[in-house]
N, C-alpha and C positions, 0 to 999 in steps of 0.2 A: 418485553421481558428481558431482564439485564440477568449476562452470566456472568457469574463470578468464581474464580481460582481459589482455592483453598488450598494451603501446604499443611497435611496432616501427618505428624510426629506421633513417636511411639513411648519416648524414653518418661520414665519414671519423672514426675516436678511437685515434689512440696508446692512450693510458692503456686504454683497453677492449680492445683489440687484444693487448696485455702479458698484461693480466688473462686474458683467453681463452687466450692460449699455455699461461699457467701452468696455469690449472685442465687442460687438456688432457693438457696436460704430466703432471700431478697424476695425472689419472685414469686415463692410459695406464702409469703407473707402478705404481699398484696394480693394472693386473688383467693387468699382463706381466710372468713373473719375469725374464725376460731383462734388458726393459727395468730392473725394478727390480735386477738385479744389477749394470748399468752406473752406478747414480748414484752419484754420486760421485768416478766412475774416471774418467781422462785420455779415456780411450774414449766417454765422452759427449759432450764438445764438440767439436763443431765445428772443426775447424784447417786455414786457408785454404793452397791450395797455388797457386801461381801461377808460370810459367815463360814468360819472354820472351827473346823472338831480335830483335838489332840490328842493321843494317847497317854500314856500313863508317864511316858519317855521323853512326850513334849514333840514328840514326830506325827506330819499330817496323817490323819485317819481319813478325812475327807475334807472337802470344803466348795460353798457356793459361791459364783461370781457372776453378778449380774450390778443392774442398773436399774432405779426409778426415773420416770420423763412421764410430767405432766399425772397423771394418776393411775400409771400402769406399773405394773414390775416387770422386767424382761430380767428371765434366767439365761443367764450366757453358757458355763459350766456350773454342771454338777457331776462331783465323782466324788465314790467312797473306796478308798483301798480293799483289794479283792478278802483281805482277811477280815473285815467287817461289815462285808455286803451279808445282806440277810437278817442284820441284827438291829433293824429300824434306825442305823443312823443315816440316811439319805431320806427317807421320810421326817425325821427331825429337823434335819438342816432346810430343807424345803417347807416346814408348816414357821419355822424364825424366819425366814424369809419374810413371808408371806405374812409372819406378826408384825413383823418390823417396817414393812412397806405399807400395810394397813394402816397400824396404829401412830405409826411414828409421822410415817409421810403423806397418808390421806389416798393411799392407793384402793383403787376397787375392781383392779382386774388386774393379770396378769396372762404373760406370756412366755412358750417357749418353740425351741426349735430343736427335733432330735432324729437321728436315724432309725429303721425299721430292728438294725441289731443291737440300737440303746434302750432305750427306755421308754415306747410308745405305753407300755402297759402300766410301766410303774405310775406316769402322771396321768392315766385314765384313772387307776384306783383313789386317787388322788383328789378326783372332781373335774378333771379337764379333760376338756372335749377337740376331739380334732377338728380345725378347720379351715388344713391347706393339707392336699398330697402332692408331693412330687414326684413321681418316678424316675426310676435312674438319674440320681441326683446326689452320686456320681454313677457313671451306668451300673446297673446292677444292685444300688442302693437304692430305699427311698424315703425319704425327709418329711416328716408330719411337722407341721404348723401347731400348736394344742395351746387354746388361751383355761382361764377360770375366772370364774365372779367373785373376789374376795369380800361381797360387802361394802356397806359403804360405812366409813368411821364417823 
């Protein structure tokens, strides 16, 4: 058995950080046919979806930001200013989402990530279902996983 020395570094590297994606990237492609039947296709990257609501003033009231990959939606942020919470526009801005990602992009599932004092309840009435808990995730908190079936288009 041959030992070997490793110098391991701490500090922040773009360029290493690329590097690492790609070999990843690389590796996970050889040993998934799925993944390897995706490269190349529009279905591999990444396409930003983002939906905002304005007031009457032209000033954010709320707005979604997330991403389509492959025929999921993942919601990044949603937020509605505290003066029009209540009044279905965070339910709106999440059902355009979920038009837009369906109909447009060919999504049939979607996903998000939220803490136990965001909105575990709001995306249950929603249709989605938990299924990741985290505890204390940051301590004291804890982080539900919640996907949904959007259909298929």
């Amino acid at each position: 058995m041959v030992s070997r020395m490793f110098r391991l570094e701490t500090e922040v590297d773009k360029s290493r950080q690329d590097l690492l994606r790609r070999r990843l990237r690389d590796t996970n492609t050889t040993l998934s046919p799925v993944l390897r039947a995706l490269r190349g296709t529009p279905g591999e990257r990444e396409l930003p979806l983002q939906v905002w609501a304005l007031d009457d003033f032209g000033a954010l009231a709320g707005g979604l930001v997330g991403h389509t990959w492959t025929t999921w939606l993942h919601v990044t942020y949603l937020w509605v200013d505290g003066r029009h919470r209540g009044s279905g526009l965070g339910s709106q801005l999440l059902a355009h989402a979920e038009g837009m990602a369906r109909f447009e992009r060919g999504c049939t599932a979607a996903r998000v990530e939220t803490w136990d004092f965001q909105a575990p309840g709001f995306y249950r009435k929603r249709g989605y279902e938990v299924v990741c808990v985290i505890p204390d995730y940051p301590p004291g908190i804890t982080e539900y996983t919640l996907t949904k079936h959007l259909g298929s288009s």
